[in-house]
N, C-alpha and C positions, 0 to 999 in steps of 0.2 A: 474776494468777497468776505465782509465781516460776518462772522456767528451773531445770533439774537442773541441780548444782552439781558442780563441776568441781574437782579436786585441782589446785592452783599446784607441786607439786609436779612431779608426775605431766607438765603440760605442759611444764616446763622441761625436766624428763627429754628427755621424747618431740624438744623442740626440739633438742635439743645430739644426740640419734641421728637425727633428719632431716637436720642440719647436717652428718653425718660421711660418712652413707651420701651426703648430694649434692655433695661436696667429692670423696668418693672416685667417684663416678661421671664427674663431671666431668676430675678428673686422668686414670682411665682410658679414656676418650673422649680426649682430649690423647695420653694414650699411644702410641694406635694408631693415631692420625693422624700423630704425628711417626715412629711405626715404618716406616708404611707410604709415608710420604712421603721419609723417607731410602731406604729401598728401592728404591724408584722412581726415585728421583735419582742413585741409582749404575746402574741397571738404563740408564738414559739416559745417563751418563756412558761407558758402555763400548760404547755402541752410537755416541756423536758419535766418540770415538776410530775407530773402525773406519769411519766416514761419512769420517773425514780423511786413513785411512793409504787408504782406494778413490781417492780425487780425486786425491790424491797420483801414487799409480802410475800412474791413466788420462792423467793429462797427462802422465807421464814414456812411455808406450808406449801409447797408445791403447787399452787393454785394463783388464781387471779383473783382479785379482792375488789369491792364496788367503789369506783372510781370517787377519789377525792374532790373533782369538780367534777359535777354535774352536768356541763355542756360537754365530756369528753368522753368517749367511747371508744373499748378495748376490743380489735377484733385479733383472734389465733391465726386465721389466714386471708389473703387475698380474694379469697373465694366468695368471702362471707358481707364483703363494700359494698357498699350502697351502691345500687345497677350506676346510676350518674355518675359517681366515682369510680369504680370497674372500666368503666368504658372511657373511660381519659388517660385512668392508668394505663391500657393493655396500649396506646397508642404514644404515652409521655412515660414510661416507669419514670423517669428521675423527678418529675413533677410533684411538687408538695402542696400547691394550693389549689381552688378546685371551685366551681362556680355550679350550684346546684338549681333545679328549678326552684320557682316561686320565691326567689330573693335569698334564696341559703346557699354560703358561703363556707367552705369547711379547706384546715389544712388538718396535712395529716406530717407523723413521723412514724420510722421504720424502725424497729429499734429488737433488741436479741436478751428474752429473757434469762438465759445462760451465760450472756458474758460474763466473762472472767473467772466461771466455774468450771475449774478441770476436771477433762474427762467427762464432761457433762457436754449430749449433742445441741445442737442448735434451735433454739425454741422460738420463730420469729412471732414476730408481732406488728400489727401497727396498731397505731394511735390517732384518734382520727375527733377534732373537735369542729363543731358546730360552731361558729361565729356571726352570724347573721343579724343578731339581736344586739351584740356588741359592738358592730360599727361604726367609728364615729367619722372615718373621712369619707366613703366613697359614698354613701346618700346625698352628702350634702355637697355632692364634687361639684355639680352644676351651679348653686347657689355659690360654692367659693368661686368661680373661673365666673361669673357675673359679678360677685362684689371685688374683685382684684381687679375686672375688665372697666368697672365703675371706676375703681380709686385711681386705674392708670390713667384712663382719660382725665379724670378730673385734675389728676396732678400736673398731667400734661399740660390741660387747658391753664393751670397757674403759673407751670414754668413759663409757657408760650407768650403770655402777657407779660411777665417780668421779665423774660427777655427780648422783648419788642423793646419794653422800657428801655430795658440798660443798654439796649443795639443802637434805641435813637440817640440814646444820651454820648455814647462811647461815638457813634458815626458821626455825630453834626458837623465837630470840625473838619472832618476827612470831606463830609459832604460839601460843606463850604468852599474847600479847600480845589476839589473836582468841579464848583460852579463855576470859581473864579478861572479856573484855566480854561474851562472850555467856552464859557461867557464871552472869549476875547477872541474867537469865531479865530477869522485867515491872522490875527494881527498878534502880536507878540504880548503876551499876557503881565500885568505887572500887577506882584503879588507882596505885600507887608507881611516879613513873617513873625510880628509883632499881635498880628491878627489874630494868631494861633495860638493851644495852650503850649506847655513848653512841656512835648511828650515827642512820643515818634514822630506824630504829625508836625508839630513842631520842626521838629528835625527835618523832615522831608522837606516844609514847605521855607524854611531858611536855602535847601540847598535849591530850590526849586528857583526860588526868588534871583540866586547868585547865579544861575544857568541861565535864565532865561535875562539876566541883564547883560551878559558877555554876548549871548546870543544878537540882544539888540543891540551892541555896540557892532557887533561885527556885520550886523544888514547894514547899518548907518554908512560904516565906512565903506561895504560892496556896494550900496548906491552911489557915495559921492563917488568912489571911484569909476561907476561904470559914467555917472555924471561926467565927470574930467576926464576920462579919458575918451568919450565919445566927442569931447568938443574938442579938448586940447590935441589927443592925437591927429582927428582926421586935418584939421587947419596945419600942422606941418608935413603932412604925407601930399596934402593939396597943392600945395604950396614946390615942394621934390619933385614932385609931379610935372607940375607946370613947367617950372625951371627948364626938368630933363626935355620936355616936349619944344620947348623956345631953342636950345642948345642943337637938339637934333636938326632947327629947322636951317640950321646954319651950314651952308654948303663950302665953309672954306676949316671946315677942323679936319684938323690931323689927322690920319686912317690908323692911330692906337685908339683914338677915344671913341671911335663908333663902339666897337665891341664894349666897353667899362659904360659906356653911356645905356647901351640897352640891357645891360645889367642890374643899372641904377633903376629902370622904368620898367623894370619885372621884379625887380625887391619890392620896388613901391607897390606895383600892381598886389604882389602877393602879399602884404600887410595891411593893406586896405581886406582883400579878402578873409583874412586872418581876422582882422577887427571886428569883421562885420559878423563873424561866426562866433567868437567869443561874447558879444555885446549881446549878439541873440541869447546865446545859451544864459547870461548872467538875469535873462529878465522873467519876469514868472509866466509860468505857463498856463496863466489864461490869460493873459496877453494874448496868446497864438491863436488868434479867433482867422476859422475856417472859412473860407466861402471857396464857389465852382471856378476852378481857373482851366485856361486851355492847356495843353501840355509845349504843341508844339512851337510857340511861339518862345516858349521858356526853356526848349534845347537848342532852338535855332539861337537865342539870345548866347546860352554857353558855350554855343562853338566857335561861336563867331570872336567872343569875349577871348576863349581859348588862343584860337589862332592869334589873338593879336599879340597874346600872350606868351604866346611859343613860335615864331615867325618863321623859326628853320626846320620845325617838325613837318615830316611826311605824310603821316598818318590821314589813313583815307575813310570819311566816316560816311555810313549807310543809316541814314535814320527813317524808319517802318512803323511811323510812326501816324495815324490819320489827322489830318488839318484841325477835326472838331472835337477826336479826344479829348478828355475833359475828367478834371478829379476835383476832389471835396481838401482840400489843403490851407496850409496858411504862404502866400505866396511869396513873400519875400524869405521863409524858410525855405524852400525849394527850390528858388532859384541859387540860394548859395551852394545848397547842395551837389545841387545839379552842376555848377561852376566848381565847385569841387572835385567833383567824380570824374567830370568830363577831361577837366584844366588835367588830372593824374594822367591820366590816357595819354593827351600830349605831351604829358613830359616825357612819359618813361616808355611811350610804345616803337618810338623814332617813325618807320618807313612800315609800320604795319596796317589793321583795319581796325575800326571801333563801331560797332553794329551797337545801333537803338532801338528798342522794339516794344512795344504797348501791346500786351495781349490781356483779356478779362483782371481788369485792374492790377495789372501786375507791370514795371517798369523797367524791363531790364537793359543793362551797360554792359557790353562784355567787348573786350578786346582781346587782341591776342600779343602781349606783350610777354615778359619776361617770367611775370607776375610772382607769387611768394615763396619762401625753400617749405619743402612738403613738413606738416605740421607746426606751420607756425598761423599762430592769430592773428588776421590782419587787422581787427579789428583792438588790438590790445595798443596800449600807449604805446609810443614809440618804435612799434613793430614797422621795420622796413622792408619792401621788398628788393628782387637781388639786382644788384647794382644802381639803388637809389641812394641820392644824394641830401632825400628832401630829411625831415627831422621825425616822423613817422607818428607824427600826431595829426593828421588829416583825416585818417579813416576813420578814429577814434572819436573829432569833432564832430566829423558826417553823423556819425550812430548817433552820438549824445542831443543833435541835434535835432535828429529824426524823433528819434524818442520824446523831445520836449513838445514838438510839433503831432504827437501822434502817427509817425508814417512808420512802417518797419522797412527795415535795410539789413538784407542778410549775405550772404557770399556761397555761386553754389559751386560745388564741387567740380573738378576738371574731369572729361570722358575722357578715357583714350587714350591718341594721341593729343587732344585737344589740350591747349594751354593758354595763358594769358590771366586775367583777372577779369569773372563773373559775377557783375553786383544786381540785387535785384530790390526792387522801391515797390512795395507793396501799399497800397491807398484803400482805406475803411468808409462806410459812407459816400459809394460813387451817385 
């Protein structure tokens, strides 16, 4: 079963606007990492300035001196932060920036009014500024992530149309190129690849052109040939035929040439068979139009054909088969089948049984002959079983044939001691 089928169109489209809106996501993700990381980096720059001009004045007078900016505030201990700060720190100590009520914003730093003075104990400090009034990215965070959400779409919506454009412009040939093959329905499509620019498509549709003309050369010559050799062969197998039946009826030939004579009138028989199973498989398969046939008049037809076929075999056949059985088939595929399958059994089963039997649409032939060496496929070209003489493409025509005809034919497994050769003809639509 085919997948629903998808516009090449449509996903390039789609690709070139995923490609725009994640290009623009991404730059504005960058955006406001570098907004907010510059911001930060001056919010910290003006806080080490003021960490430099405190150490400064405490070494010149031992004291702390009124802060060089005005948005920054000196506190001696931890003690003394603002309760909103206090309470962020006792849960984050390494935490530097700080979200205060009513829109106040404050980092701070930690810094040692002592360093670098020996012998001098530890004087800590922080530093703590007020930024609230200073910011310029996170007010306006909502307004940016609306006008970046505005520019992506809208860019989007421009790439999405110009690449419609250049998708129809760049597909038309490729599309012309897909009408014209499939325009030509069951029949062999004929393509000028003159039609085309001289690009990939181009290129494809040269080789497409040179394929599909070898292609028609070679139905041409499988019809004539199935033509000629439906007529030519069967009129000199008719004819062999004849002959050998005129020859037999002759009551004063030699007792070497019986035997070489019913040689001659089972080669013929089995090339007639042969042709007629090749000729079928060579024709298309809606030719094989179904309708309800009865079963048993179409194995009584192959045993009988058998026997005449195999005059010295023993083989004793049970067919369990009910008079009004009835399948959905194409009939003269089955009967060769069935002349197939059956005609095997007489060759190769000698003085054994061959049991026919019809249960809930299912056909099975089982004898108990010789039948295959363990693991071999009978159903593979040329595959023979033991001590067969035939060419070992029967089994293989049977399936090929089934298959064109819609019937399945499968091979089931031996119980036991059981042995011989177990086929079974499965029918769809009873």
């Amino acid at each position: 079963m085919r997948g629903r089928r998808h516009s090449l169109r449509g996903r390039i489209v789609l690709t070139i606007i995923g490609s725009v809106i994640a290009t623009s996501a991404i730059f504005g993700l960058a955006a406001f990492a570098i907004a907010y990381t510059t911001e930060d980096r001056l919010f910290r720059e003006r806080l080490s300035q003021e960490v430099a001009f405190q150490t400064a004045a405490w070494r010149r007078s031992g004291a702390l001196t009124t802060p060089n900016n005005p948005t920054v505030t000196i506190y001696r201990g931890q003690q003394h932060l603002p309760p909103e700060i206090q309470k962020e720190l006792l849960e984050n100590p390494q935490q530097s920036e700080f979200y205060g009520q009513q829109g106040r914003h404050y980092h701070i730093q930690r810094f040692d009014l002592n360093e670098g003075i020996s012998g001098a104990g530890r004087a800590p400090a922080i530093a703590v500024i007020e930024v609230s009034g200073d910011l310029l990215v996170r007010p306006y965070r909502n307004s940016f992530i609306v006008l970046l959400a505005g520019l992506s779409l809208m860019i989007a919506t421009v790439m999405a149309a110009f690449g419609w454009w250049l998708v129809n412009r760049a597909m038309q040939p490729l599309s012309a190129l897909a009408r014209d093959v499939a325009g030509a329905g069951s029949e062999i499509p004929i393509l000028n690849a003159k039609d085309y620019p001289t690009n990939e498509i181009g290129t494809l549709a040269e080789v497409l052109e040179q394929a599909f003309a070898r292609i028609s050369g070679f139905v041409q010559r499988e019809r004539a040939f199935t033509r000629d050799a439906s007529h030519e062969l069967r009129t000199p197998l008719a004819v062999i035929s004849g002959a050998a039946e005129v020859i037999a009826l002759n009551r004063d030939l030699p007792s070497g040439v019986a035997e070489p004579l019913r040689r001659i009138e089972t080669a013929t028989t089995d090339m007639v068979l042969a042709l007629d199973q090749l000729l079928a498989l060579a024709r298309e398969n809606h030719r094989f139009c179904k309708e309800r046939v009865r079963l048993r008049p179409l194995i009584d037809k192959a045993v009988s054909w058998s026997r005449a076929r195999h005059p010295g075999s023993l083989i004793e056949v049970f067919t369990e088969v009910d008079i009004n059985a009835a399948v959905l088939a194409h009939p003269t595929s089955l009967q060769l089948v069935l002349n197939n399958l059956i005609g095997n059994s007489f060759q190769h089963v000698g003085a054994g049984q061959l049991l026919i039997r019809y249960v809930n649409g299912s056909l099975s032939i089982s004898d108990d002959g010789p039948g295959f060496e363990p693991g071999t496929d009978p159903f593979a070209p040329f595959a023979k079983g033991i001590g067969s003489s035939g060419s070992g493409l029967g089994l293989d025509i049977s399936r090929r044939l089934c298959n064109a005809a819609g019937i399945g034919l499968f091979l089931d497994e031996a119980e036991g001691s059981r042995k011989g050769v177990h086929l079974r003809l499965e029918f769809c639509g009873l």
